[in-house]
C-alpha positions in Angstrom: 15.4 21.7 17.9 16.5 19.0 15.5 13.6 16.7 14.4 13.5 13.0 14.2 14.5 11.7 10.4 13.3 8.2 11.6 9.9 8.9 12.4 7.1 8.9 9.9 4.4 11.5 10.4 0.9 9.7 11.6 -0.5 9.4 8.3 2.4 7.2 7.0 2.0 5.1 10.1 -1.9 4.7 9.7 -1.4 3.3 6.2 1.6 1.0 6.6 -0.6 -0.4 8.9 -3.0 -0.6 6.7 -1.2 -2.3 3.9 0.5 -4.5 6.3 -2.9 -6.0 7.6 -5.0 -8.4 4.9 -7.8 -7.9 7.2 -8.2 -4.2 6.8 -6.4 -4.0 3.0 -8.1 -7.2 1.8 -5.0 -8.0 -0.1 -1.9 -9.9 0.7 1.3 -7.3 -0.1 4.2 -9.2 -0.6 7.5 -8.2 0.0 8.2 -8.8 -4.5 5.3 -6.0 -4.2 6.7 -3.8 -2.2 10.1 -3.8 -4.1 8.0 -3.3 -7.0 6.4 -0.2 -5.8 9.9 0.9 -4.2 11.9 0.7 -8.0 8.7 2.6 -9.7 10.3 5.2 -7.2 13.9 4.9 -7.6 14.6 2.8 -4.6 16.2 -0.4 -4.6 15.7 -2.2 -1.7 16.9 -5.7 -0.4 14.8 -8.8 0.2 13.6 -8.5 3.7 10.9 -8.7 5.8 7.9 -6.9 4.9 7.3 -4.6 7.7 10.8 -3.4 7.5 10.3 -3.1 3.4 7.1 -1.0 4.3 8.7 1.5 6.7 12.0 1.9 4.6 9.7 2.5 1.4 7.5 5.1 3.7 10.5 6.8 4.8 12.0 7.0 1.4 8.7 8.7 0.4 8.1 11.1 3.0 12.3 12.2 3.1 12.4 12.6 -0.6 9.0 14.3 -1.1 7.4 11.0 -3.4 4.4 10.5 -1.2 1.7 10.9 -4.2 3.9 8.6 -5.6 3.9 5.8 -2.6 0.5 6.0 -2.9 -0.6 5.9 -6.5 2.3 2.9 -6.8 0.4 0.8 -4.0 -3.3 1.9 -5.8 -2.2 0.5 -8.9 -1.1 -2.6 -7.7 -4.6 -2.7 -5.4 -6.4 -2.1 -8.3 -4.5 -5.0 -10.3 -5.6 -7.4 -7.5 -9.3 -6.2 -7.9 -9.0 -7.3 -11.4 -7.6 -11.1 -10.4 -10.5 -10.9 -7.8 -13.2 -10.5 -10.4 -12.0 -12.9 -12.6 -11.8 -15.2 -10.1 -15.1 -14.5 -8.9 -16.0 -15.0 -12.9 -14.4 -18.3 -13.0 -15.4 -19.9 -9.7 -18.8 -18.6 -8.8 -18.8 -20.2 -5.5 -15.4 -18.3 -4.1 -18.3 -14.5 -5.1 -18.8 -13.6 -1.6 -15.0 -13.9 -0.4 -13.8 -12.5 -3.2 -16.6 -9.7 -3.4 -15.7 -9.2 0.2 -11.7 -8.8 -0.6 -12.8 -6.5 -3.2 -14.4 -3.9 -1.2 -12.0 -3.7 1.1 -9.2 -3.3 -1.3 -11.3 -0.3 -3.0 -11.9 1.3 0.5 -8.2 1.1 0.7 -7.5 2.7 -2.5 -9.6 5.9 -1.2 -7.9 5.6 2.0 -4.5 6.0 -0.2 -5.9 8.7 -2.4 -7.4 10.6 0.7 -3.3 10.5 1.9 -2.5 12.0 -1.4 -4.2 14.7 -1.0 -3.4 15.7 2.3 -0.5 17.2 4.0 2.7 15.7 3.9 3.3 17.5 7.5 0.2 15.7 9.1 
């Protein structure tokens, strides 16, 4: 039975999602971000739109064994945004409850990234 190289196992699908969605992430990725994360990898990848950035750099990661990687690459740059969100929430008092709110949700999606490191690649 020969098994589909394209698809992603479930847990790479729940957390592109995830990072695709400022909503749930609570930060805007960009696609500079994603290439970012893709070169701390090895991977060069092409300006293009995000969503196709995200699945190629998942892929990468789950064919070539680099999902730990993946996902301490996007924690660090989540954690990097927490840091502009607290000194903007320093700086401009009034923009606290937004940015305390981005915040939050970028730190529950740093455990949601280190709960995927942990787990089974196969999943």
């Amino acid at each position: 039975m020969k098994r589909n190289e394209n698809v992603l196992p479930p847990a790479y699908e729940g957390v592109e999602r995830h990072l695709s969605a400022l909503f749930y992430s609570g930060v805007y990725i960009t696609n500079a971000d994603i290439i970012k994360v893709a070169a701390s990898l090895g991977l060069d990848l092409p300006m293009k739109d995000r969503t196709a950035l995200l699945k190629q750099i998942m892929q990468y990661a789950h064919e070539n064994g680099k999902k730990a990687e993946l996902m301490q690459g996007f924690a660090k740059l989540l954690t990097e945004r927490i840091e502009k969100y607290r000194t903007l929430q320093k700086n401009f008092p009034e923009a606290g409850p937004v940015a305390k709110e981005w915040i939050q949700k970028a730190q529950a999606t740093i455990k949601l990234l280190q709960r995927e490191m942990r787990s089974s690649p196969y999943e």
